[in-house]
N, C-alpha and C positions, 0 to 999 in steps of 0.2 A: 833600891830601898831594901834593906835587911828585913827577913820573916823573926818577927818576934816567937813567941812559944804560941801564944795563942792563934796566929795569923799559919801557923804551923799547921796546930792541931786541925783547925779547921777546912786544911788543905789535906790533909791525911784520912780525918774522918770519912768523907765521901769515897775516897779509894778502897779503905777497910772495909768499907758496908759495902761495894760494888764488889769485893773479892767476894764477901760471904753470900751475897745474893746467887754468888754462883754456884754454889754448892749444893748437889742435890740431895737429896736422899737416901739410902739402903732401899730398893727393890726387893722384891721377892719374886723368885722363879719359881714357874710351874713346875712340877712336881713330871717323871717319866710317863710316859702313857705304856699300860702294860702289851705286851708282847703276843699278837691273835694266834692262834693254833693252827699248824701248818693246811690243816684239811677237814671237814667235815667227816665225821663221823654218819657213816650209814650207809644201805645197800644200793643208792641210786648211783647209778651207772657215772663216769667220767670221761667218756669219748664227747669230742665236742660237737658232734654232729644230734648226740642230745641236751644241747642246754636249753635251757629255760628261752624259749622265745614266743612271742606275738603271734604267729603264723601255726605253731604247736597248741597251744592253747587256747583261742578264739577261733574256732575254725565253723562254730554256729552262726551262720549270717545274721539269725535273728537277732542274736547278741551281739554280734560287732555293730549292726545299724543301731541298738538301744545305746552303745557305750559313746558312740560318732555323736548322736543325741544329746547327751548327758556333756560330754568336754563343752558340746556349742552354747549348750542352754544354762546349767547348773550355775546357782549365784556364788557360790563359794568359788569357783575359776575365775569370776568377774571382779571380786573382792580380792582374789589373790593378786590379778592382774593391776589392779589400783595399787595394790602397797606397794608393786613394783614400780609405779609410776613415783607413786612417793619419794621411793628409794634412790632410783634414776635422778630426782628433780634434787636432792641431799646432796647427790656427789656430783652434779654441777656445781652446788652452791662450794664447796668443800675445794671442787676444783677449780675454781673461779677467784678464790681469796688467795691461791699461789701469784693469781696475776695482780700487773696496778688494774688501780680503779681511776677513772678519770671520769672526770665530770666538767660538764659544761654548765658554766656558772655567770649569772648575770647578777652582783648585786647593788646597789643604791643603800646610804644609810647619812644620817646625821649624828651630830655625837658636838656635844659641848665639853672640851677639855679644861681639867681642873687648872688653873692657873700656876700651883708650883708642880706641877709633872710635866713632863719630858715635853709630851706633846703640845702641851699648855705653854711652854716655853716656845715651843718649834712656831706656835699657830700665832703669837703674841710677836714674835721676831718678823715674822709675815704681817702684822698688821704694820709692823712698826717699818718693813721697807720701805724702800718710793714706788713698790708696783701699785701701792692700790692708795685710793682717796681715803681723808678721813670724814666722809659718808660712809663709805664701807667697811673703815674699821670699828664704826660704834654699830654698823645695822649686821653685821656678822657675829653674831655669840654663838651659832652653830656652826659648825665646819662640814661641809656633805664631802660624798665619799660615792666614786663610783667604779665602777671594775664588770669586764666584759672577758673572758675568758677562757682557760681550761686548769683545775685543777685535779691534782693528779695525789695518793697516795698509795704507797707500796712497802709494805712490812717483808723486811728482806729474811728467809726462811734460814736463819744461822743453823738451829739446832735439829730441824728437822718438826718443829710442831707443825706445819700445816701438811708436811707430806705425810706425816705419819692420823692426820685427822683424814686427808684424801684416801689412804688407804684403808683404814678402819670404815669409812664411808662406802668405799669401792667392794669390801669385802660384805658391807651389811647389803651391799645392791644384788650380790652373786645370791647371798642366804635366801633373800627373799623370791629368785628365783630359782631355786631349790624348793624353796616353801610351796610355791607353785606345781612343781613337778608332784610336789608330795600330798597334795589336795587332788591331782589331776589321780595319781597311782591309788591313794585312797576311794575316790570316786568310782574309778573301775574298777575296784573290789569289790565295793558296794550295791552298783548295779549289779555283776556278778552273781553274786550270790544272791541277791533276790530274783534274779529271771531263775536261779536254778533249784530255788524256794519253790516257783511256779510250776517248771517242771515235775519237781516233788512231788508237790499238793496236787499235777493232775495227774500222775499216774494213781496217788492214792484215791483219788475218786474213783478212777475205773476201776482199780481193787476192792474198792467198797461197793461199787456197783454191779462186779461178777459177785461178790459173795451175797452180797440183797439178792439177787435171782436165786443163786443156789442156794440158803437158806430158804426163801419164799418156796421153793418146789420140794425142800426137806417141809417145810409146815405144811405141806398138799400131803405128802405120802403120809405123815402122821395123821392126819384127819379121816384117812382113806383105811388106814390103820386101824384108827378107834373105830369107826363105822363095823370094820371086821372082827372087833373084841381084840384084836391084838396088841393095842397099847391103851394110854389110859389118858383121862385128861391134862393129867400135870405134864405129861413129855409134849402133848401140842403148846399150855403155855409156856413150858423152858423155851420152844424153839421159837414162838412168838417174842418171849424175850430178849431171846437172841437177835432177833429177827430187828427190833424197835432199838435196840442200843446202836446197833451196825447203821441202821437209820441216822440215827441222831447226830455218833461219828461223821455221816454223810454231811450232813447240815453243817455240823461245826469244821469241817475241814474247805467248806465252799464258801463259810465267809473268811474264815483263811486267805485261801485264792484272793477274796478280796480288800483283803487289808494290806497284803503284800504287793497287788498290784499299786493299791493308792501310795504304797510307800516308795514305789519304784517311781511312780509318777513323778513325785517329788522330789526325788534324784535326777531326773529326766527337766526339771524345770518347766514343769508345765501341768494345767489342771487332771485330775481324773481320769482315765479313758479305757477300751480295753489295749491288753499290750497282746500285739503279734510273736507268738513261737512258736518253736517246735514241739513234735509228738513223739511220745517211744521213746521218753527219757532211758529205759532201760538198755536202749538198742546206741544209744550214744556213745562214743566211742573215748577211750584214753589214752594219753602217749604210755607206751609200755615203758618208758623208762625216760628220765629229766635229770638232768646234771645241772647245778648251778656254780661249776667252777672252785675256784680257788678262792678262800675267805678274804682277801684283800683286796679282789677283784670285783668280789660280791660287795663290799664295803665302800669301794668306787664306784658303783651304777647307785647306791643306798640315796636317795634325796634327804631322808632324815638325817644322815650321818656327814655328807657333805652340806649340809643346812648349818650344824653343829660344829662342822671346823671351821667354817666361815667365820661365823660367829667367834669361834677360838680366836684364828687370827685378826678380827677386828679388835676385841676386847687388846690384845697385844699391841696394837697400834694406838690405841688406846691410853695407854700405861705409857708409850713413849711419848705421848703430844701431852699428856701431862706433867711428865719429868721434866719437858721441853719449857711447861710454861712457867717455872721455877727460875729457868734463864733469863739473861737480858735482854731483851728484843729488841730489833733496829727499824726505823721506820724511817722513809726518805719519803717528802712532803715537795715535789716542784708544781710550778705556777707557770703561767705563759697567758699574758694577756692586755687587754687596755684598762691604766688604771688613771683615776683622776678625781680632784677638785671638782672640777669643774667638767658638766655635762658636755656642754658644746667642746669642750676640748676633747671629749673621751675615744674619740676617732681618731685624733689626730696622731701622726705616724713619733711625735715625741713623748706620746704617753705612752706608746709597749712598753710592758714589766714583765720580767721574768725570775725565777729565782728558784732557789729549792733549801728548802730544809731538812735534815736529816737528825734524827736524833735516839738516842739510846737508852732505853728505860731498864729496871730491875725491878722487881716485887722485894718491899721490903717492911712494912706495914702489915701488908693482906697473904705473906707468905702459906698462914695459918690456914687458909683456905684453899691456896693452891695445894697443900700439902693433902689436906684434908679431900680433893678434888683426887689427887694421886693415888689417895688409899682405897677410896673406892673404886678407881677403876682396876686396882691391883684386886682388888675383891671379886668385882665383877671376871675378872680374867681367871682367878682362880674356879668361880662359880662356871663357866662357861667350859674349863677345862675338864670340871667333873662331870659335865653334862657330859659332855662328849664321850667321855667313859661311859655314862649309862646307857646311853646311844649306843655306842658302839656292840656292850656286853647284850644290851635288848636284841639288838640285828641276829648276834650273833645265835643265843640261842631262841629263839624267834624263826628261825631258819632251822635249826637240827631239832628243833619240835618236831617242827612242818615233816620234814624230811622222814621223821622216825614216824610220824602218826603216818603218813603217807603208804612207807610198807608196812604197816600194820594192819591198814583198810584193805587194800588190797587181798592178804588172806582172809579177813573177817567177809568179803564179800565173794568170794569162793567159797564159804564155809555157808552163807547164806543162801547159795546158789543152791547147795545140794543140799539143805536143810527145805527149801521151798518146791523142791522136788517131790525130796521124800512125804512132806505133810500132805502135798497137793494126792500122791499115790493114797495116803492115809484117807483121805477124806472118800473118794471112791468106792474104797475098802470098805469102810462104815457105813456110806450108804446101799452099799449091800447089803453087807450082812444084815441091817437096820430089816429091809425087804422080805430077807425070807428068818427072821427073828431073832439071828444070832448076837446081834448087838444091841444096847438098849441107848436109849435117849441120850444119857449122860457121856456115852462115846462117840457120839456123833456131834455133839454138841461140842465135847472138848477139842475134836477133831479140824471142826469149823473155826472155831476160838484159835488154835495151834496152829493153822494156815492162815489166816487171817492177820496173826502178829506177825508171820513168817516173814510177809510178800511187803509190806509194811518197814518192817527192818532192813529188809533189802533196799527197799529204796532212799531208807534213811542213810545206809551206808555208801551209796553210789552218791548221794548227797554230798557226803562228807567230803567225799573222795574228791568232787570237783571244787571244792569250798576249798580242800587241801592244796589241789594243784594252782588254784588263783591267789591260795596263800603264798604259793612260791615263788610264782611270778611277781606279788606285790614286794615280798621279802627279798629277794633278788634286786629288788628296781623299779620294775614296772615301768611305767611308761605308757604314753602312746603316741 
């Protein structure tokens, strides 16, 4: 039978729209990621025997048992550990749709066929053989249906969408534990610096409470003074004033103490309590010198930054399971089972069915969406690619802060050393001369004022200092 024009077109049509269905898009590629700096800039040492480690750094047990604490107990590790479970249960599902699905299927159904359809034909040809009476071709207007089982279907992965969704899946699984790592390093920064808050705050109490004695016996000698006509009432109240401010400093630095321990608490995941540490914060010791390697080394241990290409590379797998769904997809649909009319037959060894269908779809209608589906994930891949830059450029200089404030501290608390020296000589001085009347009230008082900031600053800078070195360790990696 010859194809007229029309019997043509309509044979052509379906061809030309399955060509154009396959046609994807113009992509857009990520853009180069700029180029790290061969090294660190700064005077910290680069032998490897000083890098940055756990064992160098943690060496206060009181602090390693609050941090062992803090990993077991703190809800933020427990919530990280769920998203990972989240994530884990995703790239099942993700890897699970590369395989068939099979099901085991039992159904039963009735159904009245239209009389000019196929079926209606089929079931009316049956009424009309000799297998059955005509009692049961006027008492049958439904047809029943039954089927005993396995059906099966499997969308064959031509272009790579499910692999590249298992990937983007598998890579969101790595992020999340990264994210983990990075709540865990954040954490023992956190404790960190609040146990060394503690320290702080009680060395400054005992500095507050040698100078309350020694002002307390400068306000004796001035009383002992006035009694002798040798000084006058305004220098015992300067020194009493002196005396009630140093006081109050007292007070306000010991609910300190205690707002920082209830803060630790709470890092610690658990009510209130006191926290066990150490004493002679000033007598504590520092690695004289920490190397933290070569910057792309550093940017390898970094859980923010491998959190961040994770996320790159899924966003990229991403952009391909979308291109992917722009294609035609194949799907193969086989059956295996007992089918039948009739119930009591449905066991019987001439009712096995088997069979498969396979068939080949295009988007050609909802293009618009899968398009639109594509543009955002090329969005998103862009978006996730500048993250990774900012990440990366935060690590970097995040770490030659650290590194430059580091020897900075270090002279400043040399400089304090002998600055809490000399005041401490001063104040001796003063209260001699004070004795036999060579100096008056105002010199002793600024003397006590002047050692009193001293010893104080010192401690804030030994502060720093460990606040610094736990900065490197986190910036570096951290871990535990």
């Amino acid at each position: 039978m010859p194809f007229n024009k029309q019997t043509r077109f309509l044979v052509i049509l379906p061809i030309v729209l399955w060509v154009a269905s396959c046609k994807t898009p113009h992509t857009i590629s990520a853009p180069s990621t700029a180029a790290l700096p061969s090294a660190f800039i700064s005077k910290t040492a680069a032998e490897p025997d000083n890098m940055v480690s756990r064992s160098k750094i943690f060496v206060d047990p009181f602090l390693v048992q609050l941090i062992d604490v803090a990993v077991k107990q703190n809800p933020d590790v427990y919530i990280a550990m769920q998203r990972i479970e989240t994530a884990r249960s995703f790239f099942r599902i993700r890897k699970g749709a590369m395989l068939p699905s099979v099901e085991a299927t039992a159904n039963a159904s009735t159904q009245k066929y239209g009389d000019y359809t196929m079926e209606g034909v089929g079931n009316f040809d049956t009424n009309l053989s000799g297998n059955v009476s005509e009692d049961q071709k006027v008492s049958l207007p439904m047809v029943p249906y039954y089927f005993l089982g396995l059906r099966s279907s499997w969308e064959i992965d031509l272009w790579g969408k499910l692999k590249n969704q298992k990937k983007a899946a598998y890579m969101r699984l790595l992020g999340t534990e990264q994210a983990r790592n990075l709540v865990i390093t954040t954490l023992i920064a956190e404790v960190s610096f609040r146990y060394f808050e503690l320290l702080a705050l009680d060395e400054e109490v005992a500095i507050l409470k040698r100078n309350i004695a020694l002002q307390d016996s400068v306000v004796n000698i001035a009383e002992v003074q006035k009694e002798a006509g040798r000084t006058t009432a305004l220098a015992i109240q300067q020194f009493q004033a002196q005396l009630l401010r140093t006081k109050s400093l007292l007070a306000a630095t010991e609910q300190s103490i205690k707002k920082t321990e209830n803060e630790l608490n709470y890092l610690l995941g658990r009510f209130p309590q006191a926290i066990p540490r150490n004493s002679n914060f000033l007598q504590q010791k520092l690695p004289e010198q920490i190397a933290v390697g070569l910057p792309q080394d550093v940017l390898n241990r970094r859980p923010d930054v491998l959190q961040a290409e994770a996320e790159l590379k899924a966003t990229k797998a991403d952009v391909g399971a979308a291109k992917a769904a722009l294609l035609p997809a194949l799907t193969l649909s086989p059956f295996l089972g007992y089918s039948s009319f009739n119930s009591r037959l449905l066991l019987n060894p001439a009712s096995i069915a088997y069979g498969i269908i396979g068939g080949a779809t295009a988007p050609l209608i909802n293009r618009s969406a899968l398009k639109g589906g594509l543009n955002r994930a090329q969005a998103e891949q862009l978006e996730a690619h500048h993250n990774y830059n900012k990440v990366v450029l935060n690590a970097f200089q995040e770490i030659q802060t650290t590194l430059s404030n580091m020897d900075n501290l270090r002279n400043i608390y040399d400089l304090n050393q002998q600055e809490v020296q000399v005041l401490s000589d001063a104040i001796s001085t003063s209260n001699d001369l004070f004795k036999v009347g060579y100096a008056n009230y105002l010199e002793v008082i600024t003397a006590q004022r002047n050692v009193l900031e001293a010893e104080i600053n010192q401690v804030e800078t030994k502060k720093k200092l460990f606040i610094s070195l736990i900065t490197v360790y986190r910036s570096t990696g951290g871990g535990w």
